[in-house]
C-alpha positions, 0 to 999 in steps of 0.5 A, spaced: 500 500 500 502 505 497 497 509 500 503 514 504 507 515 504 512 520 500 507 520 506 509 520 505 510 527 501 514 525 507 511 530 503 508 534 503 509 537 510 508 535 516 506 539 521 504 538 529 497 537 530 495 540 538 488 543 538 487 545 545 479 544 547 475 550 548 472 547 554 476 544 558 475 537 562 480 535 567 483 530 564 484 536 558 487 540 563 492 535 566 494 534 559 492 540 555 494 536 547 489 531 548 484 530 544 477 526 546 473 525 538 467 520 537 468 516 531 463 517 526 466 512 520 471 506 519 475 505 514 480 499 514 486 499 509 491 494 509 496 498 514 491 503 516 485 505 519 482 511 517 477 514 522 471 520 521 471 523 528 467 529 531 473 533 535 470 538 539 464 540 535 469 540 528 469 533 523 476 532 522 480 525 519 484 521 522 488 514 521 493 509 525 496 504 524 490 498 523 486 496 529 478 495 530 475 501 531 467 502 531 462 508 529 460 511 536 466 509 539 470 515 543 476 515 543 482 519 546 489 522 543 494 527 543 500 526 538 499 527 531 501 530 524 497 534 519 497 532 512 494 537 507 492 533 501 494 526 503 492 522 497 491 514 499 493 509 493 490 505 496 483 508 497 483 512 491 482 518 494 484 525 498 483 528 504 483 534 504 486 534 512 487 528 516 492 527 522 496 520 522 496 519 530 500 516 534 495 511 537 488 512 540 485 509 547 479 509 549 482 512 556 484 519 557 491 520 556 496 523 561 501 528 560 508 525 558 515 527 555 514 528 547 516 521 544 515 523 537 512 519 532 516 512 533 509 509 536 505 508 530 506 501 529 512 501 529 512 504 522 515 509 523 521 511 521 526 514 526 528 521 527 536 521 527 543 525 524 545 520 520 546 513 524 543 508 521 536 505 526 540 500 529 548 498 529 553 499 523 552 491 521 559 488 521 560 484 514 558 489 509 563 491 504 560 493 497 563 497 492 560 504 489 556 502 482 559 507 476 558 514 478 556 514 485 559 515 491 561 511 498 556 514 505 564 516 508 565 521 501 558 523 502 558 525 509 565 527 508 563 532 502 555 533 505 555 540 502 557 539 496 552 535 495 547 538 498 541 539 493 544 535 488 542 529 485 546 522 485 547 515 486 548 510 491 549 503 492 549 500 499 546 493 502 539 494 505 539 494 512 532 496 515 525 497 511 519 501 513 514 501 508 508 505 506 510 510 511 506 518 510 506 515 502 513 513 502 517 507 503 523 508 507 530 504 506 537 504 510 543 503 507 549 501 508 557 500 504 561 498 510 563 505 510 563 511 515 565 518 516 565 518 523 559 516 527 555 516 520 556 510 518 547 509 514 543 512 508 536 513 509 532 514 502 525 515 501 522 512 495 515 509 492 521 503 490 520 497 493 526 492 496 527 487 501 532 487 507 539 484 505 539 486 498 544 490 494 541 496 491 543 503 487 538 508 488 538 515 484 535 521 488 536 528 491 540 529 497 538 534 502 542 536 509 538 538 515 531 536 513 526 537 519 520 533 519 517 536 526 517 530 532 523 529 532 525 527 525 531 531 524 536 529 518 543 531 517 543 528 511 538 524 507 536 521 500 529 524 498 524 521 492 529 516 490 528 510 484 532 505 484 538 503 478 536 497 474 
C-alpha cells in the first residue's frame, strides 16, 4: 500500500497537530494536547485505519496504524501530524486534512515527555543525524556502482552535495514501508565518516532487507520533519538503478 507515504510527501509537510479544547475537562487540563473525538466512520486499509471523528464540535480525519475501531466509539489522543492533501493509493482518494496519530485509547491520556512519532506501529521511521536505526552491521563491504559515491565521501563532502542529485549503492539494512506515502530504506557500504556510518532514502521503490541496491535521488542536509525527525543528511524521492 502505497497509500503514504512520500507520506509520505514525507511530503508534503508535516506539521504538529495540538488543538487545545475550548472547554476544558480535567483530564484536558492535566494534559492540555489531548484530544477526546467520537468516531463517526471506519475505514480499514491494509496498514491503516482511517477514522471520521467529531473533535470538539469540528469533523476532522484521522488514521493509525490498523486496529478495530467502531462508529460511536470515543476515543482519546494527543500526538499527531497534519497532512494537507494526503492522497491514499490505496483508497483512491484525498483528504483534504487528516492527522496520522500516534495511537488512540479509549482512556484519557496523561501528560508525558514528547516521544515523537516512533509509536505508530512501529512504522515509523526514526528521527536521527545520520546513524543508521540500529548498529553499523559488521560484514558489509560493497563497492560504489559507476558514478556514485561511498556514505564516508558523502558525509565527508555533505555540502557539496547538498541539493544535488546522485547515486548510491549500499546493502539494505532496515525497511519501513508505506510510511506518510513513502517507503523508507537504510543503507549501508561498510563505510563511515565518523559516527555516520547509514543512508536513509525515501522512495515509492520497493526492496527487501539484505539486498544490494543503487538508488538515484536528491540529497538534502538538515531536513526537519517536526517530532523529532531531524536529518543531517538524507536521500529524498529516490528510484532505484536497474
Amino acid at each position: 500500500m502505497r497509500s503514504l507515504f512520500i507520506i509520505l510527501a514525507i511530503l508534503i509537510g508535516f506539521t504538529g497537530c495540538v488543538k487545545k479544547n475550548k472547554v476544558p475537562t480535567a483530564q484536558q487540563s492535566a494534559n492540555p494536547a489531548m484530544h477526546e473525538v467520537k468516531v463517526q466512520e471506519v475505514i480499514q486499509t491494509s496498514n491503516y485505519t482511517y477514522l471520521k471523528v467529531t473533535d470538539n464540535g469540528a469533523e476532522n480525519w484521522i488514521a493509525v496504524t490498523r486496529q478495530e475501531a467502531a462508529a460511536g466509539e470515543v476515543y482519546y489522543y494527543d500526538q499527531a501530524l497534519e497532512m494537507k492533501n494526503f492522497k491514499s493509493k490505496e483508497l483512491d482518494r484525498t483528504f483534504e486534512t487528516i492527522y496520522f496519530v500516534q495511537g488512540i485509547s479509549k482512556e484519557p491520556i496523561s501528560a508525558a515527555p514528547a516521544q515523537g512519532m516512533g509509536g505508530m506501529g512501529g512504522n515509523m521511521p526514526e528521527g536521527h543525524s545520520g546513524k543508521a536505526a540500529d548498529a553499523q552491521k559488521e560484514g558489509i563491504s560493497v563497492a560504489p556502482a559507476e558514478g556514485s559515491v561511498s556514505i564516508s565521501q558523502l558525509y565527508a563532502s555533505r555540502n557539496d552535495y547538498s541539493a544535488k542529485k546522485i547515486k548510491m549503492k549500499g546493502q539494505v539494512v532496515k525497511v519501513n514501508d508505506e510510511v506518510m506515502g513513502k517507503n523508507w530504506i537504510h543503507i549501508q557500504d561498510g563505510t563511515k565518516d565518523g559516527e555516520n556510518f547509514d543512508l536513509t532514502i525515501t522512495t515509492l521503490d520497493k526492496v527487501t532487507v539484505g539486498e544490494v541496491v543503487t538508488f538515484e535521488g536528491t540529497i538534502t542536509l538538515k531536513k526537519d520533519f517536526g517530532y523529532g525527525y531531524f536529518y543531517e543528511l538524507i536521500m529524498e524521492e529516490a528510484t532505484l538503478v536497474k
